[in-house]
C-alpha positions as CSV (number, residue, x, y, z in Angstrom):
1,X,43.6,163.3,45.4
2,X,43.2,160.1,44.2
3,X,39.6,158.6,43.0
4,X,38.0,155.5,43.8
5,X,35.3,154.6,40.2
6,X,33.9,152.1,42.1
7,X,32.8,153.9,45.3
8,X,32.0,156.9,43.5
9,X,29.4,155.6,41.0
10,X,27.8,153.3,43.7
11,X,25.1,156.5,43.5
12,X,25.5,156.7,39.8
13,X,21.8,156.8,39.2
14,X,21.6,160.4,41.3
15,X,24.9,161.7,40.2
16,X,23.5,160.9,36.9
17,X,20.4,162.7,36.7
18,X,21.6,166.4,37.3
19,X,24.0,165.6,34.0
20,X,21.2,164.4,32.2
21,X,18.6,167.3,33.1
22,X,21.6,170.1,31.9
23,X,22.3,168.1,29.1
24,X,18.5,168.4,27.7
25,X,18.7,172.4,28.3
26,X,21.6,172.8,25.7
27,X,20.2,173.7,22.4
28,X,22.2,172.5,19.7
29,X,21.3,170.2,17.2
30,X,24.9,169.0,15.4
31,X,27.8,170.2,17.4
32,X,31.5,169.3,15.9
33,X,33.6,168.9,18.6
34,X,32.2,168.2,22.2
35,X,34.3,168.3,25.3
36,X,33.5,166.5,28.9
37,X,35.3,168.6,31.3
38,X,35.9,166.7,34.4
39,X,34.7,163.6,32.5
40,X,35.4,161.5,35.8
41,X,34.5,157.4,34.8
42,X,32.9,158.3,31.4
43,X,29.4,157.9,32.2
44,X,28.3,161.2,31.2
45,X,30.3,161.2,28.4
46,X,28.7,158.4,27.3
47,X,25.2,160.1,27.2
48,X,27.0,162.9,25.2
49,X,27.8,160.3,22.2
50,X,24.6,159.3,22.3
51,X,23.1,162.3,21.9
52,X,25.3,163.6,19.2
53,X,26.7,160.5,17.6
54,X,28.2,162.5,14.4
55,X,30.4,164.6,16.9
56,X,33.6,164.7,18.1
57,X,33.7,163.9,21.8
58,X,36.6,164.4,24.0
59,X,37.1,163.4,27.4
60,X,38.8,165.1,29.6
61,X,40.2,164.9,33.7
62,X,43.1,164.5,35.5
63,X,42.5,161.2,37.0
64,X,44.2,158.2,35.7
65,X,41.8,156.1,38.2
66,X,38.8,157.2,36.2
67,X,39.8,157.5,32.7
68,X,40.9,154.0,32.9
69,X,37.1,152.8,33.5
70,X,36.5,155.3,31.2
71,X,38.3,154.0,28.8
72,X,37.9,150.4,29.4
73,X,33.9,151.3,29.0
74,X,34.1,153.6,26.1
75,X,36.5,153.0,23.4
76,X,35.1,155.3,21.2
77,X,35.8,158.5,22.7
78,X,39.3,160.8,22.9
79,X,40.3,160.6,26.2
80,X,42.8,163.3,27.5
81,X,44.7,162.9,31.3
82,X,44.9,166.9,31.6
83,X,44.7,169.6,35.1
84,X,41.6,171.2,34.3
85,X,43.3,174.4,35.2
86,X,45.8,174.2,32.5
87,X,43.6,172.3,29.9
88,X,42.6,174.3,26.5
89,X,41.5,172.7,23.6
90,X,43.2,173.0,19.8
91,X,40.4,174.8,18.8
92,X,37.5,176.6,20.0
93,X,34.7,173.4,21.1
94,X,31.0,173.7,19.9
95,X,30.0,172.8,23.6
96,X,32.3,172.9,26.9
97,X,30.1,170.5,29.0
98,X,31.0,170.1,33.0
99,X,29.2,168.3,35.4
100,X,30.1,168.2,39.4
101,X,33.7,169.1,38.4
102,X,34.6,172.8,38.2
103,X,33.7,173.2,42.2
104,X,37.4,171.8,42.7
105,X,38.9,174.6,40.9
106,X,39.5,177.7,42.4
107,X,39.3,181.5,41.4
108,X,35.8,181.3,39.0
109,X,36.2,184.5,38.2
110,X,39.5,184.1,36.0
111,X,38.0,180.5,35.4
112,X,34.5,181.0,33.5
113,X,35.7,183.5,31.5
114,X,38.6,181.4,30.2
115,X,36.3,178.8,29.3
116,X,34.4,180.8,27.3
117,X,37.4,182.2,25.1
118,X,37.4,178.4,24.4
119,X,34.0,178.3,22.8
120,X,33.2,178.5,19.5
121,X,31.0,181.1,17.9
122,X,27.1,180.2,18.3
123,X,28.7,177.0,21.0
124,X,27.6,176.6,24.4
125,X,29.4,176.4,28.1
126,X,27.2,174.2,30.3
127,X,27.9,173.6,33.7
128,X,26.8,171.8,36.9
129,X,28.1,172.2,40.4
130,X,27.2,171.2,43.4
131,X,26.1,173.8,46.4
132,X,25.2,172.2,48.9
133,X,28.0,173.0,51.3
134,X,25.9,174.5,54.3
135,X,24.0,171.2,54.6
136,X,25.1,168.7,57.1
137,X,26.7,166.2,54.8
138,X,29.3,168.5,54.6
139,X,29.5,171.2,57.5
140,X,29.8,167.6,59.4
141,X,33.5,167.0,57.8
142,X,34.6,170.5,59.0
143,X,33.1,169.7,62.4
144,X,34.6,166.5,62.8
145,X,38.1,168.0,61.1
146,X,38.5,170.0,63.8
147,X,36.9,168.2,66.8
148,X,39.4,165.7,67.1
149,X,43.3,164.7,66.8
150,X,43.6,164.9,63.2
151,X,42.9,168.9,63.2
152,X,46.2,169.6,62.8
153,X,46.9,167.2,59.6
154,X,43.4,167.6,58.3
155,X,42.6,171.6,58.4
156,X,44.6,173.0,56.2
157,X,42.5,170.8,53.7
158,X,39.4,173.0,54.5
159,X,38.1,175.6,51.9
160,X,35.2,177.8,51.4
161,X,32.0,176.5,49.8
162,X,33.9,176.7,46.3
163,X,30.4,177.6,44.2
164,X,29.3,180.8,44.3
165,X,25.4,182.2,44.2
166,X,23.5,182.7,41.2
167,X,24.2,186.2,40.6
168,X,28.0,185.9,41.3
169,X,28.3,183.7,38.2
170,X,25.8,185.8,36.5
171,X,28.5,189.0,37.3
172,X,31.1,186.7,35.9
173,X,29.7,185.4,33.0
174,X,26.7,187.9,31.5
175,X,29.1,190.4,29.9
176,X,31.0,187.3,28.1
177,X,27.6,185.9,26.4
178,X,24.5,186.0,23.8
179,X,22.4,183.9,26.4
180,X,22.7,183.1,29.9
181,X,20.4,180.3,31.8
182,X,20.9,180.2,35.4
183,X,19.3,178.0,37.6
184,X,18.9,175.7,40.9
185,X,17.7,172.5,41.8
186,X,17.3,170.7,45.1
187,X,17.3,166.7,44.6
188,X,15.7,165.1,47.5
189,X,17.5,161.7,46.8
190,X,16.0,158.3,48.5
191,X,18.8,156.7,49.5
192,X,19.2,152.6,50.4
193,X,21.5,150.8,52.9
194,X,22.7,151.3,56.8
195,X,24.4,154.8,56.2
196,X,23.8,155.7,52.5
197,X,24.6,159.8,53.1
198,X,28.3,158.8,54.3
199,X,28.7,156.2,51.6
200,X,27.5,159.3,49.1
201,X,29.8,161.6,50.4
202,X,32.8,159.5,51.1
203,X,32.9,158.9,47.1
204,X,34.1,162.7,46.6
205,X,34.4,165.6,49.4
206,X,35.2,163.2,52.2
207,X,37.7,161.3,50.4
208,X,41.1,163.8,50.1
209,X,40.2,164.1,54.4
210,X,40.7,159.7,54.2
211,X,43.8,160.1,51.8
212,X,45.5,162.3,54.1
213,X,45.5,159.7,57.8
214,X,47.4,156.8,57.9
215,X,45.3,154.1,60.4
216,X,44.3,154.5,63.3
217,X,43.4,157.7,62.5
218,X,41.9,157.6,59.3
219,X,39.4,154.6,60.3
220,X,38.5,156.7,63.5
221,X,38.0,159.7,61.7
222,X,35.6,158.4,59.2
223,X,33.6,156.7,62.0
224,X,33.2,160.0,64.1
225,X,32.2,161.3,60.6
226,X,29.7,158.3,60.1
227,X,28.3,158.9,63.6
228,X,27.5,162.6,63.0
229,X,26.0,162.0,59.3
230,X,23.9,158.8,60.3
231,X,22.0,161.3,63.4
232,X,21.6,164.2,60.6
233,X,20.3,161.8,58.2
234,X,18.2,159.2,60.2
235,X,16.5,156.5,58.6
236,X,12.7,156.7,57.7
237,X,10.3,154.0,58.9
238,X,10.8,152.0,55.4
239,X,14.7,152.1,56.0
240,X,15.4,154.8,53.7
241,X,17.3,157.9,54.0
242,X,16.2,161.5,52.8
243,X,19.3,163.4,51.4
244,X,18.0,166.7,49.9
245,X,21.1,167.7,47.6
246,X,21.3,171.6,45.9
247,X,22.8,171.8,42.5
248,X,23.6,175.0,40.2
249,X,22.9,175.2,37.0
250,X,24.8,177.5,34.2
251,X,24.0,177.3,30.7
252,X,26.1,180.4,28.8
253,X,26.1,180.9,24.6
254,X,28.6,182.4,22.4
């Protein structure tokens, strides 16, 4: 699918902070090569230079849309157009970093373990995915998916919450490593404006459902959508919105 930079870092303080919070867990103090896997508009990658300016950082997703505000933003920093499914570095990285990307891969269990044959000796794979498919933010796209005209075009679209528990990811990964960190977090993010969780959402898992309609049916689509999302999420008495978001944490040495 295509991505939109500009709607999706209109929440780029909260999409920010989860990067942030893994990237003070990983415990190395002069990694040589760096890599931003599903570096999306750069922002994150961004914090990674500044936290190891000696390094070599490399950028990497299969979005021209967001590696040109990357690059625009950052002209400092390799960036790479790559699939992330296909993507391998030259040589092993000191520290694979991924945050809110690997969910749109499928098959973690050929996945992770990939990853970490691409890691250096003593280097780190850090990861954060979302998991917070059960909540109504997103059970509402399969609802309206298949309460209305569009099921037919629109279904086939539908997956399985695509991150896995704790203790799958712990099968997959604690044979591969030295140390393994693995851990949740639920951000209850205060939200402005008149339907804030839609305009969250609408920035990456609603988006591909949008891409596939042609009018009328994409705009009535994503106002059923908005309907349902705006009575899950109601506005508090100040006119702000309360969207709790779940996040998984995976921090995995060499």
């Amino acid at each position: 699918m295509g991505w939109d930079p500009v709607q999706y870092l209109a929440f780029g303080s909260e999409r920010l902070q989860p990067a942030l919070d893994l990237l003070a867990r990983v415990p190395l103090d002069a990694p040589g090569a760096v890599v931003d896997l599903g570096c999306g508009p750069g922002n994150v990658t961004r914090a990674l230079k500044a936290r190891w300016p000696e390094a070599k950082i490399t950028g990497v997703d299969g979005s021209p849309e967001m590696l040109a505000r990357a690059r625009g933003e950052n002209p400092g920093i390799q960036w790479v157009e790559a699939d992330m499914n296909d993507w391998k570095p030259g040589a092993p990285a000191d520290l694979i970093y991924s945050n809110a990307a690997l969910h749109w891969l499928d098959d973690h269990d050929a996945l992770f373990p990939r990853l970490m044959d691409n890691i250096a000796p003593g280097g780190f794979l850090a990861v954060q995915m979302p998991r917070n498919w059960a909540a109504p933010s997103h059970s509402c796209i399969t609802g309206t998916v298949r309460d209305g005209p569009w099921r037919n075009a629109l279904e086939p679209l539908l997956r399985p919450g695509p991150s896995h528990a704790p203790d799958a990811y712990y099968d997959i990964l604690a044979p591969r490593t030295s140390s393994l960190a693995i851990w949740e977090t639920e951000y209850c993010q205060i939200l402005e404006g008149d339907n804030p969780v839609a305009e969250f959402v609408k920035g990456t898992q609603l988006k591909r459902f949008l891409d596939a309609l042609d009018e009328p049916l994409r705009g009535n689509f994503e106002n059923e959508y908005r309907a349902r999302i705006l009575a899950a999420y109601p506005k508090r008495k100040d006119g702000k919105t309360l969207f709790p978001f779940r996040r998984l944490f995976l921090l995995a040495g060499k």
